[in-house]
N, C-alpha and C positions, 0 to 999 in steps of 0.2 A: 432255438426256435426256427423253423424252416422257414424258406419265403411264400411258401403256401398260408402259413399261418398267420404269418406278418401283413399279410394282403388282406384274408381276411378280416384280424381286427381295425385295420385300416377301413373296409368296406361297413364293417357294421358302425365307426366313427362315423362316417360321413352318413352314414344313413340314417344316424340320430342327431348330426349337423341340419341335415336338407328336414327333415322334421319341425325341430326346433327354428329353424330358420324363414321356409316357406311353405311348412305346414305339407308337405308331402308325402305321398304314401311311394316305396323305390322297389323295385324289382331285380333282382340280380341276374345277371347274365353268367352263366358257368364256363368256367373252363378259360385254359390260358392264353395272352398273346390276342384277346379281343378289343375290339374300339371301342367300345364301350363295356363299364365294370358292371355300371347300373342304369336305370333308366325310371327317373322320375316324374312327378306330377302330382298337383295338386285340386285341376281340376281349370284349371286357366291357362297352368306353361307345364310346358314337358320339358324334363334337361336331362341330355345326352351327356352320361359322367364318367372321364376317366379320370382311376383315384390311383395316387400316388403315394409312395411310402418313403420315409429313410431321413436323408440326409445330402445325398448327389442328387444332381443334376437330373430331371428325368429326361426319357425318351420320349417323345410324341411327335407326330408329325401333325400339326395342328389342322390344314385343309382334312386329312383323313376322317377327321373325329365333327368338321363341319360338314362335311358332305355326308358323313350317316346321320349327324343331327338331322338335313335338314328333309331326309328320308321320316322323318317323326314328326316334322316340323317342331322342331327339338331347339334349345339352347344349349349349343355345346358347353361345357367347361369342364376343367383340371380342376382337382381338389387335389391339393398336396398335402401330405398329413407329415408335420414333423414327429420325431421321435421325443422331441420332448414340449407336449400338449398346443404346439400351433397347427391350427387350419391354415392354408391360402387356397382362396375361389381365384383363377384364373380363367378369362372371361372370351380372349382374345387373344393372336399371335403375337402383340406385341407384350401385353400383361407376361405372357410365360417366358418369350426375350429375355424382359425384367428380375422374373423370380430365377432363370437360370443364370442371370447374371448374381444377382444376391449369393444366390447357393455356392455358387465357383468361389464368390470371395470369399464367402463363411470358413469353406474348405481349404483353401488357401491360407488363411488366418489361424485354422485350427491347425495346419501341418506344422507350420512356426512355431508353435508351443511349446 
């Protein structure tokens, strides 16, 4: 499966996450290599979302993703989608810190096997 595809069902995961979750209606942003995947709302908060796939470590430069938020007056966050049925909402630079630290050692632990 390509990473075109794997992004996508990642994109439509979270788009039935931010539904179920905060009742939002999301809009996709196309094309690759952008700050935002999607761009939500409910009708009270908009959230500027970059969605993540896999199993490593992502890349994001987190001011990046809050200064286009706040171009929306947007709530930035990461949604990282594990490959096997976990959500993480990262919220904040130091949340993503966190979940990149978790990840490193997942992958660490998983090399050892």
């Amino acid at each position: 499966m390509s990473q075109y595809r794997k992004g996508y069902i990642a994109e439509k995961k979270v788009k039935d996450y931010m539904k179920r979750k905060y009742n939002c209606v999301c809009l996709e942003s196309r094309g690759s290599h952008g700050l935002a995947d999607l761009i939500c709302g409910n009708g009270e908060t908009v959230y500027c979302i970059q969605v993540k796939y896999g199993t490593s470590e992502p890349y994001l430069v987190w001011a990046e993703l809050e200064n286009l938020a706040k171009m929306f007056k947007a709530v930035p966050l990461l949604i990282y989608v594990l490959k096997r049925n976990g959500i993480f909402e990262v919220k904040d630079g130091l949340e993503l810190a966190k979940l990149r630290k978790w990840l490193n050692m997942r992958e660490k632990a998983h090399d050892k096997m």
